[in-house]
N, C-alpha and C positions, 0 to 999 in steps of 0.2 A: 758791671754796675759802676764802678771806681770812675769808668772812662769817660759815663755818661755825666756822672758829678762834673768830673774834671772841665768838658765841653761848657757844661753849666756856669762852674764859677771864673771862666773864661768870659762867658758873654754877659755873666750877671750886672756886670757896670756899663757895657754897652746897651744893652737891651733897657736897662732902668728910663735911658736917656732917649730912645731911637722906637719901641717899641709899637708909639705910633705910624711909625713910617715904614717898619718892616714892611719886606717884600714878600710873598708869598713864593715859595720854589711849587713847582708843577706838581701835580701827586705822584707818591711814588708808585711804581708798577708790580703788581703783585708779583713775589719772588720766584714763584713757580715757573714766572715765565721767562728765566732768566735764557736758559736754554734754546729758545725762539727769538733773541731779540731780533737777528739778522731778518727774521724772515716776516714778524708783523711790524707794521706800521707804530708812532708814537699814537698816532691817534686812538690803533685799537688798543694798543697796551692800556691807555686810559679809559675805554670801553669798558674793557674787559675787566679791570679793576674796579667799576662802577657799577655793574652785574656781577661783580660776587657776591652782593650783600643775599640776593636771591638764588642763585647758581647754587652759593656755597648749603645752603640746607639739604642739597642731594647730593651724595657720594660720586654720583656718575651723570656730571651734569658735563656738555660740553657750548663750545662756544665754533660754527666754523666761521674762519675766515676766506674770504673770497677774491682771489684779486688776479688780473695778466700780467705777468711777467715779461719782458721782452729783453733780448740780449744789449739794449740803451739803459735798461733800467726804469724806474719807476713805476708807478701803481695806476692803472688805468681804470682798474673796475675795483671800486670797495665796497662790501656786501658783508655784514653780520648776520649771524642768524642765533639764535640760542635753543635750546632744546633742554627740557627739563630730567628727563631719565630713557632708561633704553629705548621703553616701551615706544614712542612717538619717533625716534632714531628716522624710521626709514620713512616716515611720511613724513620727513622735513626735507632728507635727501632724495626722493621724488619728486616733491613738488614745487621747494625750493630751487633745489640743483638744478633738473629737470626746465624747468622754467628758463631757470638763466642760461640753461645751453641752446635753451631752443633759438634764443636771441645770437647765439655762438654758433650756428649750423657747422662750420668749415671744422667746430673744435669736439664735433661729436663721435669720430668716426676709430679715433686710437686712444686709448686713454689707458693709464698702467696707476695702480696702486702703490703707495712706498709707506714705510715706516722710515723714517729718518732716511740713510743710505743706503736701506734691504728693499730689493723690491719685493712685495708680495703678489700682484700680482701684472703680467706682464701686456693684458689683454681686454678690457670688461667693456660691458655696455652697465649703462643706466637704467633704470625699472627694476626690477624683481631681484636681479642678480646683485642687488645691494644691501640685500638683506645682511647679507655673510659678512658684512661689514660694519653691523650694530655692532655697539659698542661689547657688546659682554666678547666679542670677538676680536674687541682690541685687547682685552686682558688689559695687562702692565705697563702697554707702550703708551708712550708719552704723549703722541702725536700719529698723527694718520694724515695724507696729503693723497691726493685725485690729481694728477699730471695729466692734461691731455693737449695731444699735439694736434696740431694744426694736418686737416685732412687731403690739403693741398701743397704735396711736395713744394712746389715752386714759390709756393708764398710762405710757405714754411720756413724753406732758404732765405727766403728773402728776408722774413722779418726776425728769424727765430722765435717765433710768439707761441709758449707754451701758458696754456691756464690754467693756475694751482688751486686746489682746495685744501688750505689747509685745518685738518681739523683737530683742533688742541684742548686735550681731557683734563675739564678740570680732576686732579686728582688731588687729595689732600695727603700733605704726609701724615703716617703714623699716628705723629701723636700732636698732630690741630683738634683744637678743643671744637664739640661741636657747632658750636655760630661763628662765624666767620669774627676776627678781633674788631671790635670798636674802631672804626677809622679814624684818619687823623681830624684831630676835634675841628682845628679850621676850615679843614677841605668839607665837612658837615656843617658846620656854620653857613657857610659858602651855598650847599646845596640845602640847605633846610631840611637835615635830615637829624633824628635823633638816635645817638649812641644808645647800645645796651646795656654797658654801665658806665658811673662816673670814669672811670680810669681802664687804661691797658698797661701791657707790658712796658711798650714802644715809652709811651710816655713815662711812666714810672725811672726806667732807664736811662731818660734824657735821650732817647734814641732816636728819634722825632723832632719836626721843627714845633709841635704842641706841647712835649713832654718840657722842651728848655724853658718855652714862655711859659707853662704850667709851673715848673720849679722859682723859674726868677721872678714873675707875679705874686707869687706864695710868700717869698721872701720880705721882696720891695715892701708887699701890706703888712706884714703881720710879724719880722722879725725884730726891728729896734722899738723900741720903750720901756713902761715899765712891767716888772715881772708881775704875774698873777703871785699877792701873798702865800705861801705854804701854809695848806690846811692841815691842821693838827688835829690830838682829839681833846685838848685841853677845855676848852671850853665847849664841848659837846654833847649833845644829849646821848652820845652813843660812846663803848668805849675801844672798837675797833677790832675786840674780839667778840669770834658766833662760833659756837657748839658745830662740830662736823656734823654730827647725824642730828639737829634738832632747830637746828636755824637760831638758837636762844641766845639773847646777848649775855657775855660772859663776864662777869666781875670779878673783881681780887677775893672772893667768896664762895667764889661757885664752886663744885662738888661734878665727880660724873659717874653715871651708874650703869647699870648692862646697858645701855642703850647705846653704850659707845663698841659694845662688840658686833653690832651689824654693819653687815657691807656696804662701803661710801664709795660713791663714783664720782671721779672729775674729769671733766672732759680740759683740755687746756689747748690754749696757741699762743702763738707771739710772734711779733709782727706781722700783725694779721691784715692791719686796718687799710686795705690797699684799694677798696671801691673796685677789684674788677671781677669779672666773672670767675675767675679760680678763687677767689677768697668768699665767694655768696657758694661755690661747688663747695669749698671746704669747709663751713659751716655748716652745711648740709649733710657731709660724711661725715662730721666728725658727732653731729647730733645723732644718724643716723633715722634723719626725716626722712629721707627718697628713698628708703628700704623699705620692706616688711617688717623687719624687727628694730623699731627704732630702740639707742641706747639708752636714753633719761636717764643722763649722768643727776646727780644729785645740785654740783655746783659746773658752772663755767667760769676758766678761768684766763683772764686776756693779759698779757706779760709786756708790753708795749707798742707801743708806734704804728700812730694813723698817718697816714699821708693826704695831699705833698707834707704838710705843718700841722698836723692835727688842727688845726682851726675851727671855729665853731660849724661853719658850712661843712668843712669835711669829716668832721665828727656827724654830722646829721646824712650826710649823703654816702657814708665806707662805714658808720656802723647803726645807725638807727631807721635806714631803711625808706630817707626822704630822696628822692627822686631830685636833682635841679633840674633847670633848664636846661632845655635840651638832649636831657636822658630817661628812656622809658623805665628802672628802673634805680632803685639803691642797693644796698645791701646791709642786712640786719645783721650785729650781730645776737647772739643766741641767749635766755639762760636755762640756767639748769634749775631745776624743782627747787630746791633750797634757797636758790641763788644767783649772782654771779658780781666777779669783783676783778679790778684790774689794777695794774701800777703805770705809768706813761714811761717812755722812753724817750728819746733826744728830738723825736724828730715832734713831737709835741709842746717839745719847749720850744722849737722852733717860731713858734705861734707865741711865746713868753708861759706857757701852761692853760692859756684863757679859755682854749675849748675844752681840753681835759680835766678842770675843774667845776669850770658852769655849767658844759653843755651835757658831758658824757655822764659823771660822776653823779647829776641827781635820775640816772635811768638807772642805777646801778643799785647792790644792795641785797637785801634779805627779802624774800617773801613773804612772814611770817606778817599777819595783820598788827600783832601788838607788839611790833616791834619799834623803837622811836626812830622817826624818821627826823631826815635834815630838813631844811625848812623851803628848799623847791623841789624836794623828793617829784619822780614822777608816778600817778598813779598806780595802786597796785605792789609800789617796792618803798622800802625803807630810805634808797640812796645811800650813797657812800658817803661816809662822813669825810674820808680822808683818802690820801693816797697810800694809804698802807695798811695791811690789815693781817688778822691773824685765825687762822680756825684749826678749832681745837679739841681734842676730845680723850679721851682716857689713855689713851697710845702713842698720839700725831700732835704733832702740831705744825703748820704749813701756812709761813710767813711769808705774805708777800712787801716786798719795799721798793721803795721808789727809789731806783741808782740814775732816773733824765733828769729831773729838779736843778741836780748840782753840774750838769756839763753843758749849761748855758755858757753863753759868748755873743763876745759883739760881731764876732768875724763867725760868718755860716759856714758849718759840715768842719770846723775848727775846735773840736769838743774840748770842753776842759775835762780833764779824764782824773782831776781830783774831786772827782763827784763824793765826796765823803757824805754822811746822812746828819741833817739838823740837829741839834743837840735833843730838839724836841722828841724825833723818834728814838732816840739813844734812851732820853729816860721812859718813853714810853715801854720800851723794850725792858728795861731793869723793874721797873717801880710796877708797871699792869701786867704786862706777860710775863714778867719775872723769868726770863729766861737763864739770869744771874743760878739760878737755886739747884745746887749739885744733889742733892734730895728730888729735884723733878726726874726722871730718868724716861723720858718722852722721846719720840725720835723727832728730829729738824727735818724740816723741805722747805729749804730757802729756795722762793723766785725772785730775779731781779731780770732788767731787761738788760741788761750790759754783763760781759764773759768776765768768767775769772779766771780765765786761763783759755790758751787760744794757741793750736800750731798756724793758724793762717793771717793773724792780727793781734792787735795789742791788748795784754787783758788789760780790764781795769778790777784792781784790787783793792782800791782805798776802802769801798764800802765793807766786802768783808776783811778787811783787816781789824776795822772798830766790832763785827759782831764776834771777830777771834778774841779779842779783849773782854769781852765781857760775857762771854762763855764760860762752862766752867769747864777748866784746863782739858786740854788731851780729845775731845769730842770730835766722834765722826759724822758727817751730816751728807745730807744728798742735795746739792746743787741745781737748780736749773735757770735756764739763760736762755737769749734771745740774741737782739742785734745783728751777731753774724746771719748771714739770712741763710742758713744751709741748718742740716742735720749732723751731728758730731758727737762723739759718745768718749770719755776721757777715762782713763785709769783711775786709781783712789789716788793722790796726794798728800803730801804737806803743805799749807798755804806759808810761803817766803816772807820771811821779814814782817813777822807777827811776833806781838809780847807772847800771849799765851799760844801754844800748838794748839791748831785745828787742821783736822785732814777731813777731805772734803771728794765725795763723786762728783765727778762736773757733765752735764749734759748742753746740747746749746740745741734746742727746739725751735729756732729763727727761721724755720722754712714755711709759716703757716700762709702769706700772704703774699708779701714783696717778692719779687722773681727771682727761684731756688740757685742761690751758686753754687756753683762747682768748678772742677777743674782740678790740678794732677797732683800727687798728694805732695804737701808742701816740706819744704826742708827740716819744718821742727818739729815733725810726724812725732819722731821716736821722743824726741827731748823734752817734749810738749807730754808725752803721754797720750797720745792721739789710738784709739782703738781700733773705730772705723767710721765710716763717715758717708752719708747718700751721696753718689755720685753718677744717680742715671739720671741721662736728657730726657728732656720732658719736648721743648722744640728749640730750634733755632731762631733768634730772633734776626731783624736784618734790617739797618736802616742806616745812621752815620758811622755806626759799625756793626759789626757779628759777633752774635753774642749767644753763646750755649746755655739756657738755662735749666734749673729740675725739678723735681716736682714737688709740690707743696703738699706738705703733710701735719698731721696735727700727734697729741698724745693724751692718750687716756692712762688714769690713775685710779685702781679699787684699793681699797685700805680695808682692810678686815683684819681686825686684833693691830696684832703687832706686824704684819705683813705689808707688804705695799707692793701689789703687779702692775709693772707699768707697757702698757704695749706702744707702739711707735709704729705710724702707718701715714701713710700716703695717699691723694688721689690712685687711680687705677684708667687704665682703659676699659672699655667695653669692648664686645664682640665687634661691633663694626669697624674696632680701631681709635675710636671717638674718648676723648674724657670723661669723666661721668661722676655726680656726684650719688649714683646708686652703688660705684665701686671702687671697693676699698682695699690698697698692697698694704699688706700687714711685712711690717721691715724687721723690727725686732722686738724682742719680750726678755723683761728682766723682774726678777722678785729680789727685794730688800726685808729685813727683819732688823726690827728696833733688838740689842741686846739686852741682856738688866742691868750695864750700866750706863744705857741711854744712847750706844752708838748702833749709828745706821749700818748695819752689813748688806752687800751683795752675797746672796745666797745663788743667783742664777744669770746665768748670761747668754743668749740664744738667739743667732743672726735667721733668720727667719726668711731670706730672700738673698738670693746668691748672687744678684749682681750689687747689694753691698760692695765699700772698697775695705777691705780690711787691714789692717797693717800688722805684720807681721815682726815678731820677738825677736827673729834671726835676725 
């Protein structure tokens, strides 16, 4: 991820100037074919990269290639042919083949079968006898080629001219999602063709000649000016807290009754907001829409960062579900019966906060019809007054804050990482949610988008160091986080260089959207308090570099009483091998209990999935 910034803010000052003159580089060739390059042409490599958009929806789609060889070199006969599944295999090789040999009479008479350097077979005619050669009888192999030599020795000698058929299976690895990825957005411009979603990997990475113009366009429009003002709830008709099981807004008065001891569901992600098809798949597992047993968690809950810059376009086209130009669709994000409410993270300020304020924040909000809406609420919901919010109920209370606001800069992906919280939310937090009151004995679930402790990068601390001050003394709470784009699970702590002691569970749930990192466990494993951490490939990405990434996963939360199970799952494969948002890896499961005097315990810890990395005590 790191390399493709880097590339980025390399050409961000050339590209600002040059942008119209860019030269377009040739498409790149699908990687599969890396393996052939000696043996097809550039032409078909680019063929063949142009029929995958259709090839790739069948598992066993192939493409052959046709062409004479001569011991001078070059390509005398080019001939594609494509074939959609096994079924039609030998009536293409019939009649296709067939055809072309009959214009080849001299190259009809010895012909031998190969796998790469195995021959299989050493002898065959054309017709019937090619059945044995459908594909379900390639299995595994990569490739299949038809050698047939020339039936007159002497001009055999003479010219060396053998004619190959090569035939090359499309095969998908493992774990390719099932449609083929969004190509590169210019090389589609180019051919008038539309993406399946705003965004892919390649580009999100800067892996891509799209992805850089995607980031440094984002930039150029939407990074220098002025900030979107921070909305408060000072002068609001709402006061930033709603009742977990009742959706009710909450005052310095309010009261709660058995109704707070039924079962609360939250479905939760962060950095979700990515427009490509694994983040519309992961919305969909994590709702539990493409099942039979959907989940209808209570609340949704989004923990930062839309891309490229949360900007109002990309707030409308990665979370609300508006299609642009030139892509067939968008991606929604979700709510839950009660609700759903977010905090933005860095890559939103990026845009100064302007889409995260205007655009996303009045879709957001309570269901409840009488409940007071902000004054561009969107139908149907109350809107979010603010970027912070609090829900709460006789046991819980599960405070989200905005830690993007304060790591604005004039210089991009340059974070200020004394993102400290406005004074406004500080007294919000003392004077309406009274979090001050050593008499409340409620348990904490702070969400922010940015780590507070990190083996693999820097935490940023400032924010909880002001809620360790104004806490009351000694309190254990359960942390969750974002940013880092991976899955990572922390020991209990002491947060460092706090007036008052607060020890805290750190989680970092940043693998919902943006392409999952990983890689080998980092040097401050142990120092860090690093548990364990996801670290299975999801696929290989391939373009101005290689790049392993994982799989994107989300986390559900039930809160009953004083408990709180929180599961931790992932996309899944299906039987074919294929992604799928009908299946779900469940990674790990852990239960917390509020004590009576207000501190979060780990009662349970349960890696659920053995290619977990775990880290070990020894």
């Amino acid at each position: 991820m790191m390399r493709g910034y880097l590339v980025f803010a390399a050409l961000l000052c050339v590209l600002s100037f040059c942008v119209g003159s860019f030269v377009l580089p040739p498409p790149r060739p699908d990687p599969r074919l890396a393996s052939h390059a000696h043996r097809i042409p550039d032409a078909f490599r680019t063929l063949e990269w142009q029929l995958n958009g259709r090839t790739a929806e069948h598992a066993e789609s192939l493409a052959i290639y046709l062409h004479s060889e001569t011991k001078h070199g070059g390509w005398s006969d080019r001939k594609v042919f494509t074939f959609e599944s096994a079924v039609t295999i030998h009536e293409v090789l019939v009649s296709q083949l067939g055809t072309h040999l009959a214009r080849h009479k001299n190259h009809q008479k010895s012909c031998s079968v190969w796998n790469g350097e195995e021959q299989l077979d050493g002898s065959m005619q054309f017709g019937e006898q090619l059945k044995k050669y459908q594909l379900k009888q390639v299995g595994e192999r990569n490739s299949l080629t038809i050698r047939c030599m020339s039936s007159r020795s002497h001009r055999a000698q003479h010219s060396g001219s053998v004619l190959e058929y090569a035939l090359i299976q499309f095969r998908k690895p493992r774990y390719m999602p099932n449609e083929i990825r969004a190509r590169n957005m210019i090389y589609r411009a180019l051919n008038k063709e539309d993406a399946d979603y705003p965004l892919d990997a390649h580009e999100l990475l800067a892996d891509d000649t799209a992805g850089v113009l995607g980031w440094a366009e984002s930039f150029v429009k939407w990074h220098w000016g002025s900030l979107h003002p921070f909305l408060n709830y000072e002068n609001s008709t709402q006061t930033g807290r709603w009742h977990l099981n009742t959706a009710e807004m909450l005052t310095s008065d309010s009261t709660f009754g058995d109704e707070s001891d039924d079962l609360i569901k939250l479905a939760i992600a962060a950095d979700w907001g990515a427009g490509t098809m694994e983040s519309d798949y992961l919305q969909q597992a994590m709702m539990g829409t493409a099942t039979s047993e959907p989940y209808e968690p209570h609340w949704s809950l989004h923990v930062g960062d839309v891309y490229y810059v949360g900007d109002p376009d990309a707030i409308a086209s990665n979370c609300l579900g508006q299609a642009p130009s030139g892509v067939k669709q968008g991606v929604t994000w979700p709510h839950g019966s009660l609700g759903s409410f977010a905090v933005q993270g860095n890559h939103e300020m990026y845009s100064r906060a302007v889409g995260f304020f205007d655009t996303f924040l009045p879709t957001l909000g309570v269901t409840q019809p009488d409940a007071p809406r902000t004054p561009n609420a969107a139908p149907g919901i109350s809107g979010q007054g603010a970027g912070y919010v609090s829900l709460e109920n006789r046991y819980w209370r599960v405070i989200m804050l905005d830690t993007g606001y304060g790591t604005y800069s004039l210089v991009p992906k340059m974070d200020n990482q004394n993102n400290t919280q406005p004074e406004a939310v500080i007294s919000w937090l003392q004077t309406e949610a009274r979090v001050s009151d050593p008499t409340d004995t409620r348990g904490f679930i702070f969400l922010t988008h940015h780590q507070v402790e990190s083996a693999f990068d820097t935490p940023y601390q400032a924010t909880p160091r002001q809620i360790a001050e104004i806490l009351p003394p000694g309190r254990t709470v359960l942390w969750l986080w974002g940013h880092e784009h991976r899955l990572s699970f922390y020991d209990k702590f002491t947060l460092p260089n706090a007036t008052n002691s607060m020890s805290l569970y750190g989680r970092c749930i940043g693998n919902s959207g943006f392409p999952s990192s990983i890689g080998p466990i980092p040097p401050r494993a142990r120092e860090s308090g690093l548990l364990a951490y996801d670290d299975r490939i999801y696929e290989v990405e391939t373009g101005f570099f290689t790049t392993q990434v994982g799989f994107n996963g989300y986390l559900r939360i039930e809160l009953l009483k004083n408990s709180a199970t929180l599961k931790y799952s992932s996309l899944g494969i299906d039987e074919e091998g294929m992604l799928s948002p009908s299946v779900s890896t469940d990674l790990v499961e852990e239960t917390f209990e509020v004590d009576p005097d207000g501190n979060v315990v780990l009662t349970s810890f349960e890696i659920l999935n053995a290619n977990m990395t775990v880290i070990s005590n020894q």
